[in-house]
N, C-alpha and C positions, 0 to 999 in steps of 0.2 A: 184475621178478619174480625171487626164489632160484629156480630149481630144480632140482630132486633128486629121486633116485630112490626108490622105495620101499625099497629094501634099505639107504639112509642115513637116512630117514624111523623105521625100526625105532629105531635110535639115538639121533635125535636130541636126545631131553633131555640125553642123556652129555654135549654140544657145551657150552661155556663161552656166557655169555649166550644160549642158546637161546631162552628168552621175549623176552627183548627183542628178537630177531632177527625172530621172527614177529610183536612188536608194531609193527616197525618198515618192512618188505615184505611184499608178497603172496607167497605161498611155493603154486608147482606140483609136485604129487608125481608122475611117469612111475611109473607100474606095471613091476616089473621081473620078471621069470618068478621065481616062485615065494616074492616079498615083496609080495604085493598085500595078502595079508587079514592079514599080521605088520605094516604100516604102516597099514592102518583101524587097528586094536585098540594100535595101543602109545601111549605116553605122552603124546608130541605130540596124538597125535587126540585122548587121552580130556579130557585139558586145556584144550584149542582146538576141541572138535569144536562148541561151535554156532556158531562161525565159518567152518565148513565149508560152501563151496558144492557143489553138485551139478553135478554131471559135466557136464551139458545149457550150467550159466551159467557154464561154465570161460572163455568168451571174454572173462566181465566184469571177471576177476580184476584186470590192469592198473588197474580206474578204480574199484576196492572198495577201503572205506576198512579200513586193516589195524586186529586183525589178520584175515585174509582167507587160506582156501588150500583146496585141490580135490587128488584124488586122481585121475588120470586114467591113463585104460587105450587100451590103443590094439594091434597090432601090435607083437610082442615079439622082439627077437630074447635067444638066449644071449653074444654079447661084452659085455662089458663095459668102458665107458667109458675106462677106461685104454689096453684094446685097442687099439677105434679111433682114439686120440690116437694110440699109438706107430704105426699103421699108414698114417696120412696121407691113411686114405678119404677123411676129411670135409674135406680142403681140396681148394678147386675152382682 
């Protein structure tokens, strides 16, 4: 599975081979504060959306034939992903 966050999700057609990206993996979108409804509504989704699963069959994503991808919301915090990379939380 790609996955990315909603506030890279807003962009992603910008990306070089994009369609094929998503033809090629299931693609998980993290809901990021304040890019959840600018990643439903942009390009990607409007392209790809009836490939879009529902939140509920986000577990099925791995074994859905692409292209295949879910917007998923959860507990958000404000850092962002570079953050925590420089900061070393996430190694255990």
């Amino acid at each position: 599975i790609w996955l990315m966050g909603a506030d890279n999700q807003s962009g992603f057609h910008h990306c070089e081979n994009w369609r094929d990206i998503m033809h090629t993996v299931p693609v998980g979108v993290l809901s990021r504060p304040d890019n959840q409804l600018a990643a439903g509504l942009s390009r990607t989704a409007q392209v790809f959306g009836r490939y879009r699963l529902p939140r509920e069959a986000a577990r099925l994503l791995p074994f859905a034939p692409t292209p295949a991808w879910t917007l998923l919301s959860g507990p958000m915090v404000e850092a962002s992903s570079t953050e925590i990379r420089a900061s070393g939380r996430w190694i255990r």
